[in-house]
MIVEXZA-356165 format. One record per residue: residue in one letter; x negated, y, z negated of N, C-alpha, C in turn. Coordinates in Angstrom, 3 decimals, always signed. Example, Ala and Ser with C-alpha at 12.3 -4.5 7.8 and 13.67 -1.06 7.14 Angstrom:
! MIVEXZA-356165
PT  resn       npx       npy       npz      capx      capy      capz       cpx       cpy       cpz
PT     a   -13.190    -5.690    -7.800   -12.300    -4.500    -7.800   -13.200    -3.300    -7.800
PT     s   -12.850    -2.250    -7.080   -13.670    -1.060    -7.140   -12.900    +0.030    -7.870
This chain:
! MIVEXZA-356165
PT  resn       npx       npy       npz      capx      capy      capz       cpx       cpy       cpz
PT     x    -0.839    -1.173    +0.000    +0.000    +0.000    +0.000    -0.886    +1.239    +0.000
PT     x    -0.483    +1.861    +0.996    -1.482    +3.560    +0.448    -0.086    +4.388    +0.100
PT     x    -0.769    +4.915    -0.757    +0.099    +5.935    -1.052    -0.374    +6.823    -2.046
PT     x    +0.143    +8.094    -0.672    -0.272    +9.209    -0.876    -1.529    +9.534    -0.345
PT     x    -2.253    +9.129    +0.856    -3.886    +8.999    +0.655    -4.487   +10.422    +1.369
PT     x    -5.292   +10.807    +0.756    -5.830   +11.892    +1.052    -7.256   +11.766    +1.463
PT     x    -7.763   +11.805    +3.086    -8.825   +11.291    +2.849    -9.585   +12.380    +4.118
PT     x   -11.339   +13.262    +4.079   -11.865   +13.761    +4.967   -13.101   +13.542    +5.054
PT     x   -13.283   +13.672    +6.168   -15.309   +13.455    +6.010   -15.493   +14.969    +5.816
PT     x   -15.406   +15.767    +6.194   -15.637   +16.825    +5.501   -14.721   +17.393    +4.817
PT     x   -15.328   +18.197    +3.421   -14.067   +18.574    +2.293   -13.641   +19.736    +2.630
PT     x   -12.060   +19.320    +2.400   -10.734   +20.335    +2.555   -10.882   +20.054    +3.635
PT     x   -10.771   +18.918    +4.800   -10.473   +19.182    +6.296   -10.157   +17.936    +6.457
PT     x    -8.510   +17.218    +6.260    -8.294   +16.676    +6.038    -7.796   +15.559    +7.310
PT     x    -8.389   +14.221    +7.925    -8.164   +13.580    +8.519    -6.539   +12.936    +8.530
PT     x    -6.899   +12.314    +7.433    -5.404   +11.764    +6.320    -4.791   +12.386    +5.342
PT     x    -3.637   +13.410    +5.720    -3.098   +13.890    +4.599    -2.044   +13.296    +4.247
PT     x    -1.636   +13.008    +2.659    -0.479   +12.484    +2.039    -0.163   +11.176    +3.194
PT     x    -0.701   +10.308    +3.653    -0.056    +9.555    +4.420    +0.325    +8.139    +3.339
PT     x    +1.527    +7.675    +3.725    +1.865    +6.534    +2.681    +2.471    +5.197    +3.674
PT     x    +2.342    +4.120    +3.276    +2.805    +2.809    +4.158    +2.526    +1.782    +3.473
PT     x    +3.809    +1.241    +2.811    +3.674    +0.092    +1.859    +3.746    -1.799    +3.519
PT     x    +2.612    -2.206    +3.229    +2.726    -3.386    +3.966    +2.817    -4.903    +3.233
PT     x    +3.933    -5.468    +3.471    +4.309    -6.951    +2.638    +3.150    -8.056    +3.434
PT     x    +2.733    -8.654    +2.234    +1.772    -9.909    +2.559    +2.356   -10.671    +4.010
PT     x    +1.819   -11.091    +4.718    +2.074   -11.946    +6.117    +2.444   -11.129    +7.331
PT     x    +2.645    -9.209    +7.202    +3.004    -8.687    +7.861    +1.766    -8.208    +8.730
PT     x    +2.210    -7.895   +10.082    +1.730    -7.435   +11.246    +2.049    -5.749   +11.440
PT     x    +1.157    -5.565   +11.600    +1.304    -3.840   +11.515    +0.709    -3.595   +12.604
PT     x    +1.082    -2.064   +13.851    +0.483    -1.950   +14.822    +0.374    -0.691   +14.613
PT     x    -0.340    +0.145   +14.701    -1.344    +1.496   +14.379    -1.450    +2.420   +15.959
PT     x    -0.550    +2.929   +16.115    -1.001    +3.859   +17.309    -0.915    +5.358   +17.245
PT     x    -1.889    +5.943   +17.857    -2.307    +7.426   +17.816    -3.323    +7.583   +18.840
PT     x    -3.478    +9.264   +18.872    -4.527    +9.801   +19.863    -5.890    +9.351   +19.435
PT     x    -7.113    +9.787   +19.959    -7.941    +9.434   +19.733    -8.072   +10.688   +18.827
PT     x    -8.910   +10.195   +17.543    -8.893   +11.102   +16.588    -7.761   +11.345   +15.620
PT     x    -6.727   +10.913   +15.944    -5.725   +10.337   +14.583    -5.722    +9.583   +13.527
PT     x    -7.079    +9.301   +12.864    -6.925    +8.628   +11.791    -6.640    +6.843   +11.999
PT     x    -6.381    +6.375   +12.684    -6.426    +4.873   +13.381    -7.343    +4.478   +12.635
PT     x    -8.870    +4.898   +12.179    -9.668    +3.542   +12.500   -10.225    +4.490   +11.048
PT     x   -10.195    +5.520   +10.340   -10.661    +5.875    +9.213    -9.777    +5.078    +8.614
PT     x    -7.895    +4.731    +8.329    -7.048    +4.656    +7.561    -8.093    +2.802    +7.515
PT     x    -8.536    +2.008    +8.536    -8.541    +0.540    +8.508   -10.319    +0.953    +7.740
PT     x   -11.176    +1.958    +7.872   -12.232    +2.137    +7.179   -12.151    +2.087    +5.982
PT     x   -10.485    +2.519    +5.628   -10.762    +3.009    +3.720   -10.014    +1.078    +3.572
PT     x    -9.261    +0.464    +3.955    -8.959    -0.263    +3.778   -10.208    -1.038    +3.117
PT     x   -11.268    -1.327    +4.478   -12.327    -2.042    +3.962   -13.358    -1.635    +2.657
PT     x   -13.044    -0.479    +2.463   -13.916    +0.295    +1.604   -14.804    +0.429    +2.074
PT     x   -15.046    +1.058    +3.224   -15.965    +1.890    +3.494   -16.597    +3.289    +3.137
PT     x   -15.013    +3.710    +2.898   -15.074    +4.866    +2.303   -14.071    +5.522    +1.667
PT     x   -14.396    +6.120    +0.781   -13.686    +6.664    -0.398   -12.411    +7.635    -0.016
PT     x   -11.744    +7.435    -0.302   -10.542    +8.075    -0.204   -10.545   +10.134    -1.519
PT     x    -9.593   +10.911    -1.417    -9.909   +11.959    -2.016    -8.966   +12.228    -3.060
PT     x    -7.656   +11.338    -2.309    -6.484   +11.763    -3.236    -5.590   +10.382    -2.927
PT     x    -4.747   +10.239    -4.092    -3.956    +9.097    -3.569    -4.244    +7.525    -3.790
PT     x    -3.628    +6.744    -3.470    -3.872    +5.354    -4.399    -3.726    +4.211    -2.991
PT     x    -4.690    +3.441    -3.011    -4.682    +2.509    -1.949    -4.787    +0.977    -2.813
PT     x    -4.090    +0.533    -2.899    -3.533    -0.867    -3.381    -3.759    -1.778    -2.751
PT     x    -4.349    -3.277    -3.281    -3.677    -4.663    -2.657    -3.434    -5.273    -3.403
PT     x    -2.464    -6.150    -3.281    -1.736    -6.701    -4.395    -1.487    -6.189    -5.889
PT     x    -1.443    -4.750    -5.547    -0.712    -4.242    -6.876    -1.949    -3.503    -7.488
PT     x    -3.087    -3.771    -7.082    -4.393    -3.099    -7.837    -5.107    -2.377    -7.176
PT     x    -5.547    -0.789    -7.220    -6.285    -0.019    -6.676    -8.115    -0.531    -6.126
PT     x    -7.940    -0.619    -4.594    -9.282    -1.366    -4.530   -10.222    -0.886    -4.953
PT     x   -10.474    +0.483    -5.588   -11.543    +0.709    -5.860   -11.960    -0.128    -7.545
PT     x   -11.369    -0.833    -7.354   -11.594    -1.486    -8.981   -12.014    -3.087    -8.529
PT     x   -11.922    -3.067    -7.399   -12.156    -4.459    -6.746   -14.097    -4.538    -6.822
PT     x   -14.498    -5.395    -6.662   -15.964    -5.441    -6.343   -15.797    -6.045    -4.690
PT     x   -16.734    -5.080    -4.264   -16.567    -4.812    -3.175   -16.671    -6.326    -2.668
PT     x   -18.021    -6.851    -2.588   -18.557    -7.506    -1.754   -17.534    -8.881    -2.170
PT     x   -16.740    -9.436    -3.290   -15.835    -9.950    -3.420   -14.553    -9.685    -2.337
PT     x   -14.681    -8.700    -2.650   -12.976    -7.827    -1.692   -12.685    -8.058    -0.565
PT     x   -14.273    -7.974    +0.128   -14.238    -8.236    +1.805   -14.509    -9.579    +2.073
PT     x   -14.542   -10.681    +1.656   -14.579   -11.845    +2.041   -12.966   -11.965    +1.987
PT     x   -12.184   -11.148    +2.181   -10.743   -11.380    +2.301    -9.840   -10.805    +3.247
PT     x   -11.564    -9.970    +3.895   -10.797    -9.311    +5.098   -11.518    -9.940    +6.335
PT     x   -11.297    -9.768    +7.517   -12.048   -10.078    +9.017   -11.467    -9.005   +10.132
PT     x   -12.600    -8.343   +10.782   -12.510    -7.291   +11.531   -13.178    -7.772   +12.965
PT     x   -12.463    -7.341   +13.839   -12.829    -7.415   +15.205   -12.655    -5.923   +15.873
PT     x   -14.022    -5.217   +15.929   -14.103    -4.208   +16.445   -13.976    -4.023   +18.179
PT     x   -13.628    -2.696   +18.786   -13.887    -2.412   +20.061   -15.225    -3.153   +20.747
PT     x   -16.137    -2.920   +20.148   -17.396    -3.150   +21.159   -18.383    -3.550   +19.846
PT     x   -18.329    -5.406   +20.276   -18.800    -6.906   +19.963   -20.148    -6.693   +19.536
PT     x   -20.266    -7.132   +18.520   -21.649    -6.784   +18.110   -22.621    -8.408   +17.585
PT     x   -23.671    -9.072   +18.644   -23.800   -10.241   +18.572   -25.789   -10.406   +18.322
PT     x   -25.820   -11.063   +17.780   -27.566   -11.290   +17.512   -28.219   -12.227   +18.065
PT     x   -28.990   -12.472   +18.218   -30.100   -13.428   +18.923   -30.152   -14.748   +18.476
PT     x   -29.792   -15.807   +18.351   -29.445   -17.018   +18.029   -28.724   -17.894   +18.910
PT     x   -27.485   -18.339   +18.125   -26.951   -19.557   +19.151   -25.445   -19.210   +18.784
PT     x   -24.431   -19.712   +19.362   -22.815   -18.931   +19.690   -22.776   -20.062   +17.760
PT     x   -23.231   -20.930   +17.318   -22.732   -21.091   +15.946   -22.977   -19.995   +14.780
PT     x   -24.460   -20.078   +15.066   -24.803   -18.877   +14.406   -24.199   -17.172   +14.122
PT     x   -24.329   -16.875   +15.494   -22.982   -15.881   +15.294   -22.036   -15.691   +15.183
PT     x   -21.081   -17.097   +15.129   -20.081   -17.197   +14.563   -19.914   -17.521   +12.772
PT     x   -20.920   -18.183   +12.318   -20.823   -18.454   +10.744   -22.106   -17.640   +10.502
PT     x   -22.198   -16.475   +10.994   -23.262   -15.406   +10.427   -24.474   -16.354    +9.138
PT     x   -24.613   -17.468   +10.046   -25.520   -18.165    +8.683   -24.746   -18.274    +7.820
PT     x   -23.543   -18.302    +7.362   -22.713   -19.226    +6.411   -22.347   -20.451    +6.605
PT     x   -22.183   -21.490    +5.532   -22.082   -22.797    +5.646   -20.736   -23.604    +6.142
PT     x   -20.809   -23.492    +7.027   -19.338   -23.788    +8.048   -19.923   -25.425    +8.813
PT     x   -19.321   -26.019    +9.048   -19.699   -27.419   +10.102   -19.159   -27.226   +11.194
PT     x   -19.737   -28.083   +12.172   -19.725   -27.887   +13.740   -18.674   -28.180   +14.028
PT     x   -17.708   -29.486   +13.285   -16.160   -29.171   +13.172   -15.571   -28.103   +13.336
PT     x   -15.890   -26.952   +12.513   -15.287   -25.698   +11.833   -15.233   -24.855   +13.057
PT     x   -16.291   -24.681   +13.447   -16.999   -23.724   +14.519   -16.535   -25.015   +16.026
PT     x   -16.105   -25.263   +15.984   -15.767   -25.876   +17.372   -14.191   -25.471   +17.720
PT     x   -13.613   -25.595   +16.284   -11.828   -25.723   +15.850   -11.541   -23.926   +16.068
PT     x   -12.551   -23.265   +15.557   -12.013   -21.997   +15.529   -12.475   -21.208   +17.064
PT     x   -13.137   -21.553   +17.435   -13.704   -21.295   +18.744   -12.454   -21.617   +19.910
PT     x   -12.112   -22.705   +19.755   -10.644   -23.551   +20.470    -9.579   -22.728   +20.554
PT     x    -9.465   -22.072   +18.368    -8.447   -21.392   +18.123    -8.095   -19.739   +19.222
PT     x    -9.739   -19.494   +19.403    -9.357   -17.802   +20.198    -9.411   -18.573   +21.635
PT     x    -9.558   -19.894   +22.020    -8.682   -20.001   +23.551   -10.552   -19.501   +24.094
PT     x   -11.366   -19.981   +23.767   -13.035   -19.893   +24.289   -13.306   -21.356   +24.304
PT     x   -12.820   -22.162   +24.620   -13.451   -23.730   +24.536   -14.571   -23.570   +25.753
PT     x   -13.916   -23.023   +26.813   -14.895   -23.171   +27.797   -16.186   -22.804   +27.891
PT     x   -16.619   -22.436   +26.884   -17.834   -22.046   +26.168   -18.950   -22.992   +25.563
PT     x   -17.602   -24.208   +24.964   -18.653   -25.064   +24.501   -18.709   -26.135   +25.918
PT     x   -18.360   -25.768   +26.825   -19.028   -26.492   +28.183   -19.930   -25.402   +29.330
PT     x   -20.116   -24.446   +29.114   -20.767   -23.721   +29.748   -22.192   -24.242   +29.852
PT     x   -22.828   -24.907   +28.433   -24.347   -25.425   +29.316   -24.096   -26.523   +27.940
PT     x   -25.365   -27.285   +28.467   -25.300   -28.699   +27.557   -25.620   -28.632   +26.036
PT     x   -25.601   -27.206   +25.550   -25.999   -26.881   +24.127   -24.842   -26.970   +23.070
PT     x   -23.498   -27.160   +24.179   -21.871   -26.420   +22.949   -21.933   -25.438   +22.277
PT     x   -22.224   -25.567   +20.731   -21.979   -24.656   +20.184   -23.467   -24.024   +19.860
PT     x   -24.532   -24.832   +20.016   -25.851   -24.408   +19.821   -26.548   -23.721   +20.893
PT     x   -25.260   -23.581   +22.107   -26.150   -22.838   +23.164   -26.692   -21.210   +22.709
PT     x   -28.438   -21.082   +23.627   -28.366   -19.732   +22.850   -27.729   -18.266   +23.359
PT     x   -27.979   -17.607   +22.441   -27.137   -16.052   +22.650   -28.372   -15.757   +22.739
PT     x   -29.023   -14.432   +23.546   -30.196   -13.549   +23.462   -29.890   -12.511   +22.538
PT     x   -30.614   -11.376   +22.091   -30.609   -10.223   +21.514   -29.173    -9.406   +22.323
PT     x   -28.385    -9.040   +21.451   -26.805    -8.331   +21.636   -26.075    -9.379   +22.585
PT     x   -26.346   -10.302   +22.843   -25.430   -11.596   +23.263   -25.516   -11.178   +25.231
PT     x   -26.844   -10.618   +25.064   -27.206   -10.030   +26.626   -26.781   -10.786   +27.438
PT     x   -26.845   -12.318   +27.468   -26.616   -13.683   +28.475   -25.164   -13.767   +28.828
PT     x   -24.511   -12.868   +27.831   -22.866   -13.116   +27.910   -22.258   -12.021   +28.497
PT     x   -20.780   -12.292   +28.770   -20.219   -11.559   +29.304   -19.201   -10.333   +28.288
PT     x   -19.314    -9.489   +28.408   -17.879    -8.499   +27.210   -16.629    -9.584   +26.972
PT     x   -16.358   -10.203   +27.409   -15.317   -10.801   +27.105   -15.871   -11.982   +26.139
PT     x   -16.587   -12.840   +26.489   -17.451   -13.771   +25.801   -17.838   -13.468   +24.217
PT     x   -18.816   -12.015   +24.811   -18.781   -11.313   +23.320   -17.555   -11.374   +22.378
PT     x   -16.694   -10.949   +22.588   -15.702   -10.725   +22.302   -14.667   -11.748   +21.379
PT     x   -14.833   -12.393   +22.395   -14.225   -14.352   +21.844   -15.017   -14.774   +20.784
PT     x   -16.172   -14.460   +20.711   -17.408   -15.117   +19.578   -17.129   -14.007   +18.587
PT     x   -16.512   -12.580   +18.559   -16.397   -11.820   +17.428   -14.819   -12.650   +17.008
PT     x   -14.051   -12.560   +17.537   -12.774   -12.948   +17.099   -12.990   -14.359   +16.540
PT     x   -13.774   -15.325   +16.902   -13.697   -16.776   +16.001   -14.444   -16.052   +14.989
PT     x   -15.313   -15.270   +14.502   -16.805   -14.588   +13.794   -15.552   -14.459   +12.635
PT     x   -14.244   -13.502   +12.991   -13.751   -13.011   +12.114   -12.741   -13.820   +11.432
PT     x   -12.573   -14.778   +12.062   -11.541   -15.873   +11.753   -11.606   -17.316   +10.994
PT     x   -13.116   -17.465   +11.233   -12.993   -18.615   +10.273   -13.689   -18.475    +8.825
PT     x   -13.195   -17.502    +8.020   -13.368   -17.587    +6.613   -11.858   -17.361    +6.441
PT     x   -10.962   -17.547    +7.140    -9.388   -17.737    +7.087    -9.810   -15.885    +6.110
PT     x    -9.445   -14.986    +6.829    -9.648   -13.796    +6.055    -8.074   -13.857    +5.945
PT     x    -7.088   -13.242    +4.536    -6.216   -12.689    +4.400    -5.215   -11.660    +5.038
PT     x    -6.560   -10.504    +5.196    -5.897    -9.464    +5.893    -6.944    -9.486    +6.501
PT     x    -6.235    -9.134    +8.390    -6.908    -8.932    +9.778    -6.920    -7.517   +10.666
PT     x    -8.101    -6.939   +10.638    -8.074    -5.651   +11.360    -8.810    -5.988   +13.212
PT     x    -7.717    -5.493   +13.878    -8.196    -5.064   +15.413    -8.111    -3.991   +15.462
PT     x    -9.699    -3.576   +15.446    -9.397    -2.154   +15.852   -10.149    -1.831   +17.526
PT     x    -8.992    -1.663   +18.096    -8.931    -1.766   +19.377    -9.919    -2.644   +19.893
PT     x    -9.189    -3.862   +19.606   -10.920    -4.806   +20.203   -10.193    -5.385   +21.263
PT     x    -9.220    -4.956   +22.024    -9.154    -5.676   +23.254    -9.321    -4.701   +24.626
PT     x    -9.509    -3.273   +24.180    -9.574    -1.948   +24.930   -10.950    -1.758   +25.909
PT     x   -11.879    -2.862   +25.650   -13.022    -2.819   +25.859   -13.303    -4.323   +27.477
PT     x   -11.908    -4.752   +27.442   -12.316    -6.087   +28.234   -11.498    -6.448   +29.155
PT     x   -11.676    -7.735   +30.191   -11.603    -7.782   +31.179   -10.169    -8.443   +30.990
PT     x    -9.312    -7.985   +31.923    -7.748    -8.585   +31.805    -7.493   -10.084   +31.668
PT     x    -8.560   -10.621   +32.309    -8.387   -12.334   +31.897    -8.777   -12.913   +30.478
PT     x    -9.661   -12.035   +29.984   -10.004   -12.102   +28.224    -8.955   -11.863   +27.576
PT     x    -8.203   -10.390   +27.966    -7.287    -9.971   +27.011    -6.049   -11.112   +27.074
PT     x    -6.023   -11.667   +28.091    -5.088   -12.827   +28.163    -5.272   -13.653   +27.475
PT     x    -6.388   -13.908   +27.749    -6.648   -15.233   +27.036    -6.702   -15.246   +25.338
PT     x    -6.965   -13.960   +24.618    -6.893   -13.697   +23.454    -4.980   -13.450   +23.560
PT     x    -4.379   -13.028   +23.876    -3.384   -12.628   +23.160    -2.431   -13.873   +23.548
PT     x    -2.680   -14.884   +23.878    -1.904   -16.363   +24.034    -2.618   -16.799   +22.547
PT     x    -3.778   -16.628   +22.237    -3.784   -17.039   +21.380    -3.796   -16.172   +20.121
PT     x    -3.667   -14.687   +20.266    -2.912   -13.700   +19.038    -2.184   -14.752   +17.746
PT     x    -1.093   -15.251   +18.091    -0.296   -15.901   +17.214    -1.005   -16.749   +16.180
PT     x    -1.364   -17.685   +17.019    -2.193   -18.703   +15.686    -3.317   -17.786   +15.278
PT     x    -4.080   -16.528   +15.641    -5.042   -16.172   +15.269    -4.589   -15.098   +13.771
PT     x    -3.100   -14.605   +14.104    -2.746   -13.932   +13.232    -0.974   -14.680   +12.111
PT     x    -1.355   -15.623   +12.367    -0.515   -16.398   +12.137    -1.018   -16.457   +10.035
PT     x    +0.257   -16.217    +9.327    -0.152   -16.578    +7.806    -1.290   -15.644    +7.602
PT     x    -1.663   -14.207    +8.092    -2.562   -12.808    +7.659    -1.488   -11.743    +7.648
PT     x    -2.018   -10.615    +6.592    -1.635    -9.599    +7.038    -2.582    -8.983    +8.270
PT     x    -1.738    -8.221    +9.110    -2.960    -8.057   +10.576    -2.579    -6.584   +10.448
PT     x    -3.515    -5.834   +10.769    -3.373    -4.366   +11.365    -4.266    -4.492   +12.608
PT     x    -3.022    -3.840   +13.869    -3.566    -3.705   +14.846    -3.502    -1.984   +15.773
């Protein structure tokens, strides 16, 4: 719930004034505005990125700033505009070096509708990525951020505009599989 949130990067110049929006657990929320409307600060304070000035931002009944952070966000998963991938192998950047099995990372990979990935060369899921996932395509990228964000089963799901960036057969192919991806989260999109 925010409410009331008062929030600026610079003081007294207010991005978010008094804005309030109570959202029920499992709900889907869709966020539209100009560029520069507050869209992607309101999903910033969510994550705690940043501090809010006035006003009370809640989950489940408790002001997050009382949350510990690095607890807090293992409950969220974000898929930004423009895919951000490291030098390794498509497992790796998908379980950021967390302890997931090739089960896990095969199932959730399936889940964003990228299988064809683990047949692209004889590696599956160990094929490698170069430095910023150079070998791949924006859409590719893309598919490997959305399983990235999906298999710690995050609670609540932020897109912030991560399909604005890609090729119409990606965005297809992600939003057939939207449902099960946002299926049982709260999602802001």
């Amino acid at each position: 719930e925010f409410k009331n949130i008062k929030f600026a990067y610079v003081e007294d110049k207010y991005v978010l004034n008094d804005v309030s929006l109570n959202v029920d657990a499992g709900m889907k929320v869709g966020i539209v505005g100009h560029t520069g409307s507050g869209k992607s600060s309101m999903m910033n304070l969510l994550l705690g990125y940043n501090d809010y000035q006035g006003g009370n931002l809640l989950v489940d009944g408790v002001d997050i700033k009382t949350y510990n952070k690095t607890s807090y966000r293992k409950n969220m998963g974000i898929v930004l505009q423009t895919p951000a991938l490291f030098a390794g192998t498509i497992k790796s950047n998908v379980t950021m070096e967390r302890n997931y099995s090739d089960d896990e990372v095969i199932q959730v990979i399936k889940t964003v509708g990228a299988e064809y990935l683990l047949t692209k060369t004889e590696h599956g899921i160990n094929m490698p990525i170069s430095f910023k996932g150079e070998n791949l395509s924006l859409g590719e990228k893309q598919l490997i951020s959305f399983a990235r964000a999906i298999i710690a089963n995050p609670k609540i799901l932020i897109l912030d505009e991560a399909t604005s960036s890609i090729d119409t057969q990606t965005e297809y192919t992600i939003q057939k599989a939207i449902n099960s991806i946002l299926k049982g989260r709260t999602s802001f999109v």
